[in-house]
N, CA, C and O atoms as a Tinker XYZ file with bonds, in Angstrom:
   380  protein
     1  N    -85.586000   13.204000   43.454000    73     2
     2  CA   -85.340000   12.733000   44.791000    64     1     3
     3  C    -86.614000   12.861000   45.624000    63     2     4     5
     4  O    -87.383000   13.794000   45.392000    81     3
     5  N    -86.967000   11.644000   46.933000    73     3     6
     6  CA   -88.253000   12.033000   46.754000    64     5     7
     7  C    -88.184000   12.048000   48.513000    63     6     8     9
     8  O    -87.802000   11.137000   49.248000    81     7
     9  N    -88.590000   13.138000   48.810000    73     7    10
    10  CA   -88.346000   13.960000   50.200000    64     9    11
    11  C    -89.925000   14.207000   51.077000    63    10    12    13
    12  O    -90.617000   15.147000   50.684000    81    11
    13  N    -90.440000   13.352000   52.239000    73    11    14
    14  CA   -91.823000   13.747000   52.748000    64    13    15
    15  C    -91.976000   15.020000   52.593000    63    14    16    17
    16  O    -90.965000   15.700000   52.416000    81    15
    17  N    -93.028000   15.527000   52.616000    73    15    18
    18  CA   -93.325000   17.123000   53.064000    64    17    19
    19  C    -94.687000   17.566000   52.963000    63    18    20    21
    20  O    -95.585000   16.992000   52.348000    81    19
    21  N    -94.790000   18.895000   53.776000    73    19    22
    22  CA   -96.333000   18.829000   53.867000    64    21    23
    23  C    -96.871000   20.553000   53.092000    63    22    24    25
    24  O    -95.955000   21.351000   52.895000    81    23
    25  N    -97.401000   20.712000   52.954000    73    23    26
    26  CA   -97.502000   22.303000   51.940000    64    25    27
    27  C    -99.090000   22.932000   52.430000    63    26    28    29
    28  O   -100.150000   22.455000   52.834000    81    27
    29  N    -98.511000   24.333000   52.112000    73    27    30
    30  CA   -99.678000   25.070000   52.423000    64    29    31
    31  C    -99.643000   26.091000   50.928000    63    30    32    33
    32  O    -98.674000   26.816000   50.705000    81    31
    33  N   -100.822000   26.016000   49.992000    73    31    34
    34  CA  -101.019000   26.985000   48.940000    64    33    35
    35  C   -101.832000   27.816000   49.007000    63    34    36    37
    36  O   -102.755000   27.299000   49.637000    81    35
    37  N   -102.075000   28.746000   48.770000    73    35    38
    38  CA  -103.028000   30.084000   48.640000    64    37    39
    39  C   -103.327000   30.531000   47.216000    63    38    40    41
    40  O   -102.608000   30.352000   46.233000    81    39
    41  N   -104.408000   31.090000   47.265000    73    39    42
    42  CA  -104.707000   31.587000   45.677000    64    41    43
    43  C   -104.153000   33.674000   46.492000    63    42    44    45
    44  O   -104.351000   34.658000   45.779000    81    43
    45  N   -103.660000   33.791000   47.639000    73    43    46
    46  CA  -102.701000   35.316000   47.444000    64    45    47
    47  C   -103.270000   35.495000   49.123000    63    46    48    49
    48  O   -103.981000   34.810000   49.859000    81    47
    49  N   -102.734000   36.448000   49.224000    73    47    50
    50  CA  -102.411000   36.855000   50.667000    64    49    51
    51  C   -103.612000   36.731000   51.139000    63    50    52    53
    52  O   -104.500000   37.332000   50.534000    81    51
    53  N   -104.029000   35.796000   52.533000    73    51    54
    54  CA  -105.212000   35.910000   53.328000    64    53    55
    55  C   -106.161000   35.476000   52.194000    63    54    56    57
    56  O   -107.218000   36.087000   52.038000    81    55
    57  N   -105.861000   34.563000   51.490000    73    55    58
    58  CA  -106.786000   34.288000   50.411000    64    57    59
    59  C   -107.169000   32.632000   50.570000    63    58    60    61
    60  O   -106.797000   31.915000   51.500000    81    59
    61  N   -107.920000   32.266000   49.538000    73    59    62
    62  CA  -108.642000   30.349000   49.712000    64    61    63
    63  C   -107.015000   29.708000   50.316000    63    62    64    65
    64  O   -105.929000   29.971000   49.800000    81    63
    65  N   -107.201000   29.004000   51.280000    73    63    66
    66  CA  -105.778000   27.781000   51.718000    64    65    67
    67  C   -106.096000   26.559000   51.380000    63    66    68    69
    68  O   -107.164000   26.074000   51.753000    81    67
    69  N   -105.061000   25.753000   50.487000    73    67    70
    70  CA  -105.315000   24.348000   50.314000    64    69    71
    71  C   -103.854000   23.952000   51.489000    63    70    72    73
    72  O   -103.039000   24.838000   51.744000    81    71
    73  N   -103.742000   22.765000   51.999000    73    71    74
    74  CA  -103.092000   21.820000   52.785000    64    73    75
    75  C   -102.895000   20.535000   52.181000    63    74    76    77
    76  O   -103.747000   19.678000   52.416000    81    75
    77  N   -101.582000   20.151000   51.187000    73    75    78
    78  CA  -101.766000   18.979000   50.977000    64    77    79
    79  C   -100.122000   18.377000   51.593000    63    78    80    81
    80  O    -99.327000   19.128000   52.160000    81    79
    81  N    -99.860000   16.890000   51.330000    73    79    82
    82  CA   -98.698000   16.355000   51.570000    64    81    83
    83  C    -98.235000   15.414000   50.335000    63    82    84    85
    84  O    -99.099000   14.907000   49.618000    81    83
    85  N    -97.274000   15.258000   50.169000    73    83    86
    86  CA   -96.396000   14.718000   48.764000    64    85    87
    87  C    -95.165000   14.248000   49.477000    63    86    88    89
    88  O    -94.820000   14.545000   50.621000    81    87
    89  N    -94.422000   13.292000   48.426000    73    87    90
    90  CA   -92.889000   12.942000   48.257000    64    89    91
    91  C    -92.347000   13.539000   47.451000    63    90    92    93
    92  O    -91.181000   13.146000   47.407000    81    91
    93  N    -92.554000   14.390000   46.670000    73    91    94
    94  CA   -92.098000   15.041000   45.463000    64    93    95
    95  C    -92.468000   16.681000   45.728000    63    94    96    97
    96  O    -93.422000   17.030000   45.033000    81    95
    97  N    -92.028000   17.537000   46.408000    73    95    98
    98  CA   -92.738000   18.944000   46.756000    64    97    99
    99  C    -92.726000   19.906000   45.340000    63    98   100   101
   100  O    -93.682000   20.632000   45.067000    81    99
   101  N    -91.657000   19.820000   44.586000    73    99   102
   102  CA   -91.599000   20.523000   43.600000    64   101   103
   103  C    -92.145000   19.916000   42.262000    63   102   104   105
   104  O    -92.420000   20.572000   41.258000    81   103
   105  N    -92.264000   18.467000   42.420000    73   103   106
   106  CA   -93.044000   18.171000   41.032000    64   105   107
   107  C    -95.023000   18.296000   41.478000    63   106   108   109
   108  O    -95.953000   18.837000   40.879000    81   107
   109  N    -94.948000   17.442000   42.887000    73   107   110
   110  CA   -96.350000   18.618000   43.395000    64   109   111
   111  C    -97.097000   19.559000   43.196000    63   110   112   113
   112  O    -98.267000   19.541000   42.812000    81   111
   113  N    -96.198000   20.729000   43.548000    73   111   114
   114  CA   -96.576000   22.173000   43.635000    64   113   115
   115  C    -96.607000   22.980000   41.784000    63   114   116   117
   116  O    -97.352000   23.912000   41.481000    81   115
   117  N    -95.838000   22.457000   41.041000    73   115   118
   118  CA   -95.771000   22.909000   39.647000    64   117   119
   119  C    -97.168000   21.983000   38.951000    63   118   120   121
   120  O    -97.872000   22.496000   38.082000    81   119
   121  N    -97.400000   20.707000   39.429000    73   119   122
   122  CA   -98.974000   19.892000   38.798000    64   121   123
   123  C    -99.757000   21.053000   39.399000    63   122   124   125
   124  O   -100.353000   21.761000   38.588000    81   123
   125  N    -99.850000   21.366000   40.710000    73   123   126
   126  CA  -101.227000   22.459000   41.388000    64   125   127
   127  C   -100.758000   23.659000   40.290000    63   126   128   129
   128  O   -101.737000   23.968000   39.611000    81   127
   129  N    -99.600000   24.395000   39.931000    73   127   130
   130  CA   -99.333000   25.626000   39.530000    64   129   131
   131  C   -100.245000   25.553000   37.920000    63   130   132   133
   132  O   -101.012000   26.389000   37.440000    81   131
   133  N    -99.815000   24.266000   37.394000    73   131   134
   134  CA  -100.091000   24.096000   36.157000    64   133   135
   135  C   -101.419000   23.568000   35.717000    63   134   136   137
   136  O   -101.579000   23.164000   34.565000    81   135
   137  N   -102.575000   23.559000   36.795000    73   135   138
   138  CA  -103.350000   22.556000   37.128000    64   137   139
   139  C   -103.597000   21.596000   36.254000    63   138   140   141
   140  O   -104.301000   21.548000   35.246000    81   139
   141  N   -102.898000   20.828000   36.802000    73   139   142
   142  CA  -102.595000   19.074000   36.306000    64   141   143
   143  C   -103.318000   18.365000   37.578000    63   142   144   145
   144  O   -103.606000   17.180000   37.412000    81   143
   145  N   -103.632000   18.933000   38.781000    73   143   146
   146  CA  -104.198000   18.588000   39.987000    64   145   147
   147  C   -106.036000   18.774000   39.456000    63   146   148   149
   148  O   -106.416000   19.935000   39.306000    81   147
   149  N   -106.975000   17.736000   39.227000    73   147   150
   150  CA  -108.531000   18.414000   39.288000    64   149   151
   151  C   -108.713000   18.635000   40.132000    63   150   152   153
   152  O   -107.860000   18.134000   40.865000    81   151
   153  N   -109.682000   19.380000   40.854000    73   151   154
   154  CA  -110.509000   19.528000   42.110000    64   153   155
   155  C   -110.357000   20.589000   42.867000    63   154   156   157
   156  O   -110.650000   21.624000   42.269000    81   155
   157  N   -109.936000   20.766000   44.191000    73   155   158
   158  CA  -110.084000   22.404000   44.721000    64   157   159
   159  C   -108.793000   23.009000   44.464000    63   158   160   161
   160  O   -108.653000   24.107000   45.002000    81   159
   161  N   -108.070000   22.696000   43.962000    73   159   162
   162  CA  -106.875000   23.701000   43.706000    64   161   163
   163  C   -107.428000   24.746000   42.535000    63   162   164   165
   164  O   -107.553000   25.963000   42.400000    81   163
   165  N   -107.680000   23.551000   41.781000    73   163   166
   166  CA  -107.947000   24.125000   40.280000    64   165   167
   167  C   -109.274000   24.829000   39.786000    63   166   168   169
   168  O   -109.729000   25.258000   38.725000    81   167
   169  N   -109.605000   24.737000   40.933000    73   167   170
   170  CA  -111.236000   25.258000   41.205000    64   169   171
   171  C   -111.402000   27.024000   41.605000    63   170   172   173
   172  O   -112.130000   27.988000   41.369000    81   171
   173  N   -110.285000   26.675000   42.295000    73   171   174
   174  CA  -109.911000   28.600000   43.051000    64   173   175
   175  C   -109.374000   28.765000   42.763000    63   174   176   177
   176  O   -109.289000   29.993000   42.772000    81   175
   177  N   -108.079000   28.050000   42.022000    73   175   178
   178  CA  -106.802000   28.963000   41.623000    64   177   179
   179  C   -106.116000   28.876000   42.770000    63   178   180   181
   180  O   -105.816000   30.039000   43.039000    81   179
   181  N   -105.628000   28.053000   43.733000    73   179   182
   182  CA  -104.693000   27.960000   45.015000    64   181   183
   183  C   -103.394000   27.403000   44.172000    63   182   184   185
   184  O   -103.158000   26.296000   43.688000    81   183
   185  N   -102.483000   28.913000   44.204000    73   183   186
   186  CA  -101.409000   27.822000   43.360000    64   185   187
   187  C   -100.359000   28.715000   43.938000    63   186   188   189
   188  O    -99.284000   28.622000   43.344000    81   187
   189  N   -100.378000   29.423000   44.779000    73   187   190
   190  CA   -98.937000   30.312000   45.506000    64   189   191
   191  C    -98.560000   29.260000   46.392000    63   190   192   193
   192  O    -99.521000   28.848000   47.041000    81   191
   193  N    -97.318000   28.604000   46.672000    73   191   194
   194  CA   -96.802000   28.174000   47.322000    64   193   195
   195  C    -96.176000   28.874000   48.744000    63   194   196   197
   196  O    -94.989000   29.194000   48.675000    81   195
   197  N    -96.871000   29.131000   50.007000    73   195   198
   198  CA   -96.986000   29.956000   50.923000    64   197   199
   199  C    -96.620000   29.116000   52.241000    63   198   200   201
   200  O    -96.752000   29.632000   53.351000    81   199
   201  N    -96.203000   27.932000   52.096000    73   199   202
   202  CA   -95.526000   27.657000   53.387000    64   201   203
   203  C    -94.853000   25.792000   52.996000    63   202   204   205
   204  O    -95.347000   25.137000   52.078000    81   203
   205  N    -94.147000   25.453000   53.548000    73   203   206
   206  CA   -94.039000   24.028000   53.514000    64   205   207
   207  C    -92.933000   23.831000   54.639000    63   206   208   209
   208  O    -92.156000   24.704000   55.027000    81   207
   209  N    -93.037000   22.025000   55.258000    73   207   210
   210  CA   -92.034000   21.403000   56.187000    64   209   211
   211  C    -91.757000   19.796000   55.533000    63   210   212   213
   212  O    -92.552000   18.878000   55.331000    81   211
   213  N    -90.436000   19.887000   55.329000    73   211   214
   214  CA   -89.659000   18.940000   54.637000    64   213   215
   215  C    -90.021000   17.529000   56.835000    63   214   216   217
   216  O    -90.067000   17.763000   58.042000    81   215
   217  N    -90.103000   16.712000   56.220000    73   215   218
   218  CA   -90.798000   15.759000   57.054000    64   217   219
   219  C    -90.120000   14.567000   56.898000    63   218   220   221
   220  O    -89.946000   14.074000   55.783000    81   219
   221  N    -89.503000   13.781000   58.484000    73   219   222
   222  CA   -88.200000   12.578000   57.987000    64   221   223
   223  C    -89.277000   11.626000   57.448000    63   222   224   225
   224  O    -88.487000   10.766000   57.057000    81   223
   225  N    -90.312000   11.196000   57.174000    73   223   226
   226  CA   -90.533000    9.961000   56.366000    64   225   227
   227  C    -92.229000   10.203000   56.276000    63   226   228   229
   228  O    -92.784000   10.801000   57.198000    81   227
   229  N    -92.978000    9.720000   55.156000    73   227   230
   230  CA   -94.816000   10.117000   54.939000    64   229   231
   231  C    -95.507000   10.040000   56.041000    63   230   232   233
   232  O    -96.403000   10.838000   56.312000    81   231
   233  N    -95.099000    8.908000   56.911000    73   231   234
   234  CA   -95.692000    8.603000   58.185000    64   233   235
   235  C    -95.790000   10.230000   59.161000    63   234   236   237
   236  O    -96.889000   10.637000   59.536000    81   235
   237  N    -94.925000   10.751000   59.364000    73   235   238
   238  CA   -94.446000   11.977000   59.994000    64   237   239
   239  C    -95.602000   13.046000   59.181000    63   238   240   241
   240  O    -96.626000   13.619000   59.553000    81   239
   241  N    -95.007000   12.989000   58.164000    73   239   242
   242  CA   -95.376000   14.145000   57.125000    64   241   243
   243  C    -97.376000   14.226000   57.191000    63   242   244   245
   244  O    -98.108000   15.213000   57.258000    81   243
   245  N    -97.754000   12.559000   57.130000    73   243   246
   246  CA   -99.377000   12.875000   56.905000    64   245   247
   247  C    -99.752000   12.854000   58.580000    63   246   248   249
   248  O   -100.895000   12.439000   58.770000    81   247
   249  N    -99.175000   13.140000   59.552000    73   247   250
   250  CA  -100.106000   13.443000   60.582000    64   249   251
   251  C    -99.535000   14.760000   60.719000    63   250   252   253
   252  O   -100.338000   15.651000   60.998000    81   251
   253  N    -98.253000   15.095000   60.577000    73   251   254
   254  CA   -98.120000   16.944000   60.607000    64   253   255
   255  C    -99.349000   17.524000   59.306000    63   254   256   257
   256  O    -99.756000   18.678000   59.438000    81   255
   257  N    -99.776000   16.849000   58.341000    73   255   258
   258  CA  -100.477000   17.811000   57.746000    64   257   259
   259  C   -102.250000   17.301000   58.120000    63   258   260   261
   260  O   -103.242000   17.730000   57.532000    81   259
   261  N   -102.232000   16.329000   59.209000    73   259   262
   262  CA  -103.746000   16.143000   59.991000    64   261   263
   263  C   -103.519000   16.935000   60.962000    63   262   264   265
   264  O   -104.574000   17.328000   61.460000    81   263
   265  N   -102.423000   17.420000   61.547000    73   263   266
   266  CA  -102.687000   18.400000   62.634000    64   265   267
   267  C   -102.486000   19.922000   62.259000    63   266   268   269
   268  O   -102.431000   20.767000   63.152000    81   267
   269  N   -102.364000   20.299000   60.761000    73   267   270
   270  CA  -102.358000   21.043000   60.527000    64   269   271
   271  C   -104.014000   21.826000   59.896000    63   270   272   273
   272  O   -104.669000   22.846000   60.111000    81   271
   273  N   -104.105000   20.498000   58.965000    73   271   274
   274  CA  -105.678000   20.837000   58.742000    64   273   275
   275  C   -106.771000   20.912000   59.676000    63   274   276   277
   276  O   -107.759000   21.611000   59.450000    81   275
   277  N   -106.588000   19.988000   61.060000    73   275   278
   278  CA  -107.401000   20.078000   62.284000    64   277   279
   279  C   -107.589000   21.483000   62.853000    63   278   280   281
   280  O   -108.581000   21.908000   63.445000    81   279
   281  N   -106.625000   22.031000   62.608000    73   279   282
   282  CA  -106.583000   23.601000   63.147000    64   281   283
   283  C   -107.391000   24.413000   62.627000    63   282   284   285
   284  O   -108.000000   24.048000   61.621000    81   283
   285  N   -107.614000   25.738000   63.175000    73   283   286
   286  CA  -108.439000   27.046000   62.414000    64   285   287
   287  C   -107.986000   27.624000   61.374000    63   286   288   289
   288  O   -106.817000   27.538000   60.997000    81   287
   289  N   -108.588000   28.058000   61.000000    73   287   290
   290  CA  -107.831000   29.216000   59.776000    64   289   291
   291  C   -107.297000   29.863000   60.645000    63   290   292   293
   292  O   -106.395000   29.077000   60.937000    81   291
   293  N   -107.182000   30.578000   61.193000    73   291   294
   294  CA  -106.329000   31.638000   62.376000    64   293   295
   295  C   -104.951000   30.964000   62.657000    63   294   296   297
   296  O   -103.935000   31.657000   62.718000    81   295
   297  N   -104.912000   29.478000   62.844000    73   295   298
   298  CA  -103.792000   29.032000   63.181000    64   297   299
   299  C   -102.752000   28.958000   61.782000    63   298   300   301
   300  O   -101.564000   29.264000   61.682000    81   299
   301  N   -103.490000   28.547000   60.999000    73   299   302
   302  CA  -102.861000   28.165000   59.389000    64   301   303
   303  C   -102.243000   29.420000   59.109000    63   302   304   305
   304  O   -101.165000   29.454000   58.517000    81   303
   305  N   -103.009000   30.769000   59.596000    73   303   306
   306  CA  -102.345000   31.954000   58.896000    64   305   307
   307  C   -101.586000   32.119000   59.427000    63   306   308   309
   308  O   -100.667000   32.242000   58.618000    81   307
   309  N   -101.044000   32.289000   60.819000    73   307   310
   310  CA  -100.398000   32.628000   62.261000    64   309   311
   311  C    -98.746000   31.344000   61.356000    63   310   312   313
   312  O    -97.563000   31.677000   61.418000    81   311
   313  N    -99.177000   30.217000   60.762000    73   311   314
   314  CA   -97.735000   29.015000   60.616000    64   313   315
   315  C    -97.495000   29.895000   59.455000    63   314   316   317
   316  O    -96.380000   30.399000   59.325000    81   315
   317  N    -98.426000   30.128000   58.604000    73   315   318
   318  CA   -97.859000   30.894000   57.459000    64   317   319
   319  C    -96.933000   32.239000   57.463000    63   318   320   321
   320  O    -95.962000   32.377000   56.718000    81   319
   321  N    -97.338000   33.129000   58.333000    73   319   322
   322  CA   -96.969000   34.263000   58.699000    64   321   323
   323  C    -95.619000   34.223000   59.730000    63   322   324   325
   324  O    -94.886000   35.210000   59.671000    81   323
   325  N    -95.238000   33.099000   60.705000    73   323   326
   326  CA   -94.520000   33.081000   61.174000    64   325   327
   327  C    -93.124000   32.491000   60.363000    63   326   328   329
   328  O    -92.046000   32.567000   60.952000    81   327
   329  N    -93.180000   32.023000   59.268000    73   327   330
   330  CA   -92.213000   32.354000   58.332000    64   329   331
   331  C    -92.011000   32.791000   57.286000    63   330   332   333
   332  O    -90.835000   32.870000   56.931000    81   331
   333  N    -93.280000   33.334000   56.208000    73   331   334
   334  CA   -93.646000   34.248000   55.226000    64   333   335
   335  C    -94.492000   35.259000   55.354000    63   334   336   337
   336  O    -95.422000   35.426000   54.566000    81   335
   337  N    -94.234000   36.093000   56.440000    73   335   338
   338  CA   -95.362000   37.096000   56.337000    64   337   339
   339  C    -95.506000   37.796000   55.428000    63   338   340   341
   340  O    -96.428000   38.610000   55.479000    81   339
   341  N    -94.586000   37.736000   54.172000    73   339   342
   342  CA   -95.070000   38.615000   53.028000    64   341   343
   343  C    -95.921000   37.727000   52.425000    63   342   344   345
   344  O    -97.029000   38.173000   52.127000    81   343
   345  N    -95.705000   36.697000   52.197000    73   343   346
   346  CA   -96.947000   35.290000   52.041000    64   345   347
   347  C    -96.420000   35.750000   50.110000    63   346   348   349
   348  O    -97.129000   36.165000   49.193000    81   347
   349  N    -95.411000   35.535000   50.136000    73   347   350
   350  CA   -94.575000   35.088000   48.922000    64   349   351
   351  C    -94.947000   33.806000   48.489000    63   350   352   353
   352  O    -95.309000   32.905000   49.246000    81   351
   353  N    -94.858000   33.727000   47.277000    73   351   354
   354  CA   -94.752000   32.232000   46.746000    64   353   355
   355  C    -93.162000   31.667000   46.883000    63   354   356   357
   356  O    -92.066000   32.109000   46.537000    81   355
   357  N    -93.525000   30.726000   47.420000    73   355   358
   358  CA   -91.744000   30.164000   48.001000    64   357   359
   359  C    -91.859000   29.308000   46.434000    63   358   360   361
   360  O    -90.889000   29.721000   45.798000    81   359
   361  N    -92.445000   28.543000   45.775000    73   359   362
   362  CA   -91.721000   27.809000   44.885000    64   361   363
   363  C    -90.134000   28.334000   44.000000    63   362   364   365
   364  O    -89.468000   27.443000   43.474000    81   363
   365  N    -89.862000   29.165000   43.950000    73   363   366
   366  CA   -88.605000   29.787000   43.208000    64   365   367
   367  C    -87.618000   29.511000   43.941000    63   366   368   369
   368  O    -86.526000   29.620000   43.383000    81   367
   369  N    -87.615000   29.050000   45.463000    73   367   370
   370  CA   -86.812000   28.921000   46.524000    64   369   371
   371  C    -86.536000   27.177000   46.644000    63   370   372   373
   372  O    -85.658000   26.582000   47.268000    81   371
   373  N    -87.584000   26.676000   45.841000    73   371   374
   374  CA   -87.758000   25.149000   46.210000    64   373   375
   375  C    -87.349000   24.793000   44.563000    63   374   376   377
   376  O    -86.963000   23.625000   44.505000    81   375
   377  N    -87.334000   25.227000   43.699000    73   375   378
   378  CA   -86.766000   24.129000   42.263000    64   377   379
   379  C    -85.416000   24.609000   42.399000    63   378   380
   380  O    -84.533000   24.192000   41.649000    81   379
């Protein structure tokens, strides 16, 4: 089923942040886990799944994740922390 959404991964707490957006969050996040993704995921190891927002349609979804990447790191940690402050990997919550 294929659902906008926008994701935030970490290689672990306060650690490298990738920001990407997909229609597919869980076949997504398992290509970054498994790196099936080349390039900076697979480069650092960003594969904890540490935040995401289910988004009504891509249009929505890719400017919530341009106004997410526009931001500081300070802000990214502050969205992360305001609903995972243990900064858990949510994928187990999402398949």
């Amino acid at each position: 089923m294929k659902q906008a959404a926008i994701y935030i991964l970490a290689s672990g707490r306060n650690g490298t942040l990738y920001t990407g957006v997909t229609s597919q969050l869980v076949q997504r996040v398992w290509q970054h886990k498994n790196n099936f993704v080349p390039g900076f995921t697979q480069k650092y190891q960003v594969h904890e799944l540490v935040y995401f927002e289910l988004c009504e349609d891509m249009y929505t979804a890719i400017a919530r994740e341009k106004q997410i990447k526009a931001g500081s790191r300070d802000k990214k940690v502050a969205l992360i922390e305001s609903v995972n402050p243990e900064w858990r990997d949510l994928y187990g919550e999402i398949v």
